[in-house]
C-alpha distance (Angstrom), angle and dihedral (degrees) to the residues before:
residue distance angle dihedral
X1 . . .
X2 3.78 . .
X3 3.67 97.7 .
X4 4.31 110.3 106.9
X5 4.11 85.2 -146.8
X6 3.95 129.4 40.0
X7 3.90 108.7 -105.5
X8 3.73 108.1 -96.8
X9 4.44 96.4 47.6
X10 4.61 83.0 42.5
X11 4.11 90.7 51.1
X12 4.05 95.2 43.0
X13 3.98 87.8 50.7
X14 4.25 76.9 80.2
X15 3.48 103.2 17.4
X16 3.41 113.1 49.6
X17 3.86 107.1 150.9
X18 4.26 94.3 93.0
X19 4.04 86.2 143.5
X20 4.00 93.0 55.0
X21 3.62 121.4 118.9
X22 3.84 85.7 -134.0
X23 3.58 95.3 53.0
X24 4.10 95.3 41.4
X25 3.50 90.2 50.0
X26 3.95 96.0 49.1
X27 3.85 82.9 53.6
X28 4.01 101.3 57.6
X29 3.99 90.7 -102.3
X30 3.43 76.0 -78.6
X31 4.53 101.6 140.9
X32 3.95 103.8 -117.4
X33 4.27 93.1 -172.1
X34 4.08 106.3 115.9
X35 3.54 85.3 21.0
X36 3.99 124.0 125.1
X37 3.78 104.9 -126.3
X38 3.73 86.0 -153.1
X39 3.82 91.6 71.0
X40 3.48 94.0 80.4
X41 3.78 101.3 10.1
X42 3.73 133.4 90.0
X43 3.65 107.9 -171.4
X44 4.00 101.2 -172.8
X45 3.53 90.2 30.7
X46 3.77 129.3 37.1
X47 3.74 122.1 155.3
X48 4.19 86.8 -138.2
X49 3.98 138.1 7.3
X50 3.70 85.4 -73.8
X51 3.62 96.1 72.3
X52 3.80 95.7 -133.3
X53 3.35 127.6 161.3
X54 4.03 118.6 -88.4
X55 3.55 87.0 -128.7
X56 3.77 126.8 40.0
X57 3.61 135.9 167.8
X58 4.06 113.4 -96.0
X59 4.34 101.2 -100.0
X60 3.49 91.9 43.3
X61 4.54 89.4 48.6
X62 3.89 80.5 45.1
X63 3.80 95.4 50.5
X64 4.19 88.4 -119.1
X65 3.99 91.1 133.1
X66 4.04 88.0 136.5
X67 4.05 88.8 55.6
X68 3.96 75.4 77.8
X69 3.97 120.9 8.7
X70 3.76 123.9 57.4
X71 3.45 122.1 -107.3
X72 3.60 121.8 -159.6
């Protein structure tokens, strides 16, 4: 509740290449725009050099994101 923008528009201030086939692949295919980076993202405190959250939900530890969300 601290942050001055909502999650997705403060993370693309730095990373701004959403549409890049580096960036789509890291994220399953799965499209990221409209999507609150915070969801999945713990800036301060990431378990790894993804940032992730220490706890997740079992398809997304699994890497079974399309189970769920559309890919393209």
């Amino acid at each position: 509740s601290l942050l001055v923008l909502g999650g997705d528009k403060i993370c693309n201030n730095c990373h701004k290449a959403r549409e890049a086939v580096k960036f789509v692949n890291a994220h399953g295919n799965i499209p990221t725009k409209g999507a609150d980076c915070l969801g999945c993202h713990e800036p301060h405190s990431g378990k790894d050099r993804k940032l992730l959250h220490k706890v997740v939900h079992k398809p997304f530890e699994e890497s079974k994101c399309g189970d769920c969300h559309k890919r393209p």
